[in-house]
C-alpha positions in Angstrom: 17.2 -12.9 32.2 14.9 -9.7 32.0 14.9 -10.0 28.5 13.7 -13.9 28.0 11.1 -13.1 30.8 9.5 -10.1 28.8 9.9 -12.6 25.6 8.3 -15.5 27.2 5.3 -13.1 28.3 4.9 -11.2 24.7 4.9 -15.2 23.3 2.3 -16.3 25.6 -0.2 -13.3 25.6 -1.9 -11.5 27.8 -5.5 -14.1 27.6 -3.4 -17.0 26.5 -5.9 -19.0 29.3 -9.2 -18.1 27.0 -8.1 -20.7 24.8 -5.0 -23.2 25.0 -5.3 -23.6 21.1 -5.3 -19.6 19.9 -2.1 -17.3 20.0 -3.3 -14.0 22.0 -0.8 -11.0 21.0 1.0 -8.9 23.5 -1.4 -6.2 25.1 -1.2 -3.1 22.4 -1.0 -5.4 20.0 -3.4 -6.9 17.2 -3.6 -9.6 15.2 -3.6 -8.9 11.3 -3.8 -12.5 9.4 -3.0 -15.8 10.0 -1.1 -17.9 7.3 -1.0 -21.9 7.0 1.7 -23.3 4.3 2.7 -26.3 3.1 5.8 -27.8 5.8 3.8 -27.7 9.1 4.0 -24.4 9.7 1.5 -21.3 10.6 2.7 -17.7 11.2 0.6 -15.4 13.0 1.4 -11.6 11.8 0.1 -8.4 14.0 1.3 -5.0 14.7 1.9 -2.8 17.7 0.7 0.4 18.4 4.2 1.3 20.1 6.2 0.4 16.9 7.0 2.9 14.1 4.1 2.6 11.4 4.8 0.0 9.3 6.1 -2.6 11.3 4.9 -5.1 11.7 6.0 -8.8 13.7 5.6 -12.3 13.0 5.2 -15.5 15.6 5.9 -18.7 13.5 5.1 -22.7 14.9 5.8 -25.9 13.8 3.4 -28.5 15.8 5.9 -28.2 18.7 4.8 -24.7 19.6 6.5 -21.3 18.9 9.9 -21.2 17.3 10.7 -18.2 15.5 9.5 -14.3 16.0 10.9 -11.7 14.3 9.8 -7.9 13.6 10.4 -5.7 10.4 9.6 -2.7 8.8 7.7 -0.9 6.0 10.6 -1.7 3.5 10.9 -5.4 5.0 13.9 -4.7 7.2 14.6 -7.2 9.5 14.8 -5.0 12.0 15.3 -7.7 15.0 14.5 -11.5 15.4 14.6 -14.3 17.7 15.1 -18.1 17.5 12.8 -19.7 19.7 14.0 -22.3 22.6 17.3 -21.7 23.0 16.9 -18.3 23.1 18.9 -15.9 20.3 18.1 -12.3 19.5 19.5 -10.8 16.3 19.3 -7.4 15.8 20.2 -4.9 12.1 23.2 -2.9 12.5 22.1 0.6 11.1 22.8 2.1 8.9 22.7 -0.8 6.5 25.1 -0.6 3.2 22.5 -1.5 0.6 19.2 -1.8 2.9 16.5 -3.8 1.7 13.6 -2.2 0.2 10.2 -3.5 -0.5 9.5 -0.1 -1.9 12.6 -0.6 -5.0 11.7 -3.8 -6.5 8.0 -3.2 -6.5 9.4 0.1 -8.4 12.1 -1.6 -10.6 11.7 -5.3 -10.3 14.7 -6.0 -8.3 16.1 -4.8 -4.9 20.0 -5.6 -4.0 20.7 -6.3 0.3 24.0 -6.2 2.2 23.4 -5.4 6.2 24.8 -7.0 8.6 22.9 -8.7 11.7 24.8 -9.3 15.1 23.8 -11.0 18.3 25.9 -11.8 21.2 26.9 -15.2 19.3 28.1 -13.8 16.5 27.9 -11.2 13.5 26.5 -11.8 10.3 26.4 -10.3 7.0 23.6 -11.1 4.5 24.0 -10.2 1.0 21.9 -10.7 -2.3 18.9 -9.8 -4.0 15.3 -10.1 -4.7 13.7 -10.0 -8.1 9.9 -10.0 -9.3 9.3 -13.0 -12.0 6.3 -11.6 -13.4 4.7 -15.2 -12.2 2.0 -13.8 -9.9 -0.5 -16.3 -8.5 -3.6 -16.1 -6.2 -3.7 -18.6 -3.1 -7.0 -18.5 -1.1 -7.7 -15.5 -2.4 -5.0 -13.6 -1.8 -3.1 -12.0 -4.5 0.6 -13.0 -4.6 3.7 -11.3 -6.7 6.1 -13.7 -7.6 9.9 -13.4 -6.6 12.8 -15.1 -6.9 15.9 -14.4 -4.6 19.5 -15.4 -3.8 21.3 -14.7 -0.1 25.2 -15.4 1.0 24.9 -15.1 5.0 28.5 -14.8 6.3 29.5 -14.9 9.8 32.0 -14.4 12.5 31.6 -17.9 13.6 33.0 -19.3 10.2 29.5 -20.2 9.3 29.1 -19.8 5.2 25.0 -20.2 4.0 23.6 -19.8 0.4 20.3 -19.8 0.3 18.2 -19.5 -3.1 14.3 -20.1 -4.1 11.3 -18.5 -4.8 8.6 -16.8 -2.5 5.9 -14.2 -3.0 5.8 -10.5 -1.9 2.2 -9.2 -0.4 1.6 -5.6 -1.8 -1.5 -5.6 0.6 0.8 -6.5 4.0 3.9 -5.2 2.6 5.8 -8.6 3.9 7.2 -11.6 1.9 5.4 -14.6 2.1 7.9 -17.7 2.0 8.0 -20.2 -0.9 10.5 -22.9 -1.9 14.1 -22.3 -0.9 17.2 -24.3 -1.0 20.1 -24.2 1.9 23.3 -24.9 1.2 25.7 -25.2 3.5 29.3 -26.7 2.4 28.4 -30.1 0.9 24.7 -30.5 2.7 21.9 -29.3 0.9 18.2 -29.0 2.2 15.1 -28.3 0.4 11.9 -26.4 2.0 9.0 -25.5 0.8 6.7 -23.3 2.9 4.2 -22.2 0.2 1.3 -20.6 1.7 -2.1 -22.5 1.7 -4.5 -20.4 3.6 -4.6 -16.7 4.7 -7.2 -16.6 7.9 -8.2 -13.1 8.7 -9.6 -11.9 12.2 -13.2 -13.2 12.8 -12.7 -16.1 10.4 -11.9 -20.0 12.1 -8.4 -20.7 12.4 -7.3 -17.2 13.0 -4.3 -17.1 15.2 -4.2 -20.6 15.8 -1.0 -22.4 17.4 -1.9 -25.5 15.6 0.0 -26.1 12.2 -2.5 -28.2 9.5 -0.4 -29.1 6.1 2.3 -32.0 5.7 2.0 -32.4 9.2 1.6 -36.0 11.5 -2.0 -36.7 11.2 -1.3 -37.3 15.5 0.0 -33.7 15.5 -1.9 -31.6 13.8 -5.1 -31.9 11.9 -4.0 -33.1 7.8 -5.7 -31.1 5.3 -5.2 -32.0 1.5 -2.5 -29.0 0.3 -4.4 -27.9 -3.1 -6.7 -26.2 -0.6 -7.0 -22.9 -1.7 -4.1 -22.8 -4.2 -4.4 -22.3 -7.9 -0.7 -24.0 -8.6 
């Protein structure tokens, strides 16, 4: 119970009353960019001064509100995360096998991955790779590497998820950046695509904003065309 309480607060903000439709980031904490993508989504990304340099957090919405948070490091370890409403915190077991490493396929082009996360549900292993395709791209002005990447995620609970696509690494926030993925699970299959649109930095409008804008309901959230900003 402690726990969700000091959650619930950190999701909420210290000033969250200044302005219903702006995120407000735990006290210590501050706000580093904002990104829209395609899918109704918007992540908010900022950085403690209590954390280890280099990690960083991310608070994702759908136009519901706040479902996903999750906090990793300079290399991109997942070093905990949270599904949003119920309540699950997944944390990495360390150390890690084969850790991920931002650092080795900036270096080499490719970066292998088995850790294993656990929660109180259950224990997970993840498994795979990430590779640079040399098919950079820059969306609203942001330079973007290219990646594609494949990840088995095995768990305790029988669960058995593949999960393949393409996303982007940002050299300038040391973080990936989602793009299109496919989930397979048994004999269901689910396409996503979370392509970023725009990157909203502090001082700009839209920064930290709870309000998703692209391939959403026009009654939920304000529809913007998606070749805004994009040169794909």
């Amino acid at each position: 119970m402690i726990r969700l309480i000091a959650l619930l607060t950190l999701i909420a903000g210290p000033a969250a009353a200044q302005d219903a439709s702006r995120y407000y980031p735990p006290e210590g904490c501050t706000g580093v960019v904002t990104v829209q993508t395609r899918g109704c989504i918007v992540n908010n990304i900022y950085t403690c001064a209590a954390d280890q340099p280099g990690d960083s957090w991310r608070l994702m919405f759908n136009q519901d509100g706040p479902v996903f948070l999750s906090k990793i490091d300079y290399e991109t370890q997942w070093l905990e995360s949270y599904d949003l409403f119920p309540t699950r915190r997944e944390t990495l077991r360390q150390p890690a096998p084969d850790p991920a490493s931002l650092t080795e396929l900036l270096e080499t082009g490719i970066d292998t991955f088995d850790f294993t996360q656990t929660s109180q549900q259950r224990v997970t292993r993840v498994v795979g790779f990430d590779r640079l395709t040399g098919e950079d791209v820059v969306i609203d002005g942001e330079p973007l590497l290219g990646t594609e990447f494949s990840v088995r995620y095995e768990d305790s609970t029988g669960r058995d998820l593949q999960v393949r696509g393409r996303e982007f690494v940002s050299v300038k926030h040391r973080r990936f950046i989602s793009g299109v993925t496919t989930l397979t699970r048994g004999d269901e299959v689910e396409e996503r695509d979370r392509t970023p649109v725009e990157f909203i930095y502090p001082g700009e409008p839209g920064f930290f904003s709870q309000t998703p804008l692209y391939e959403c309901e026009a009654s939920l959230a304000r529809f913007v065309p998606i070749t805004k900003g994009s040169d794909q």
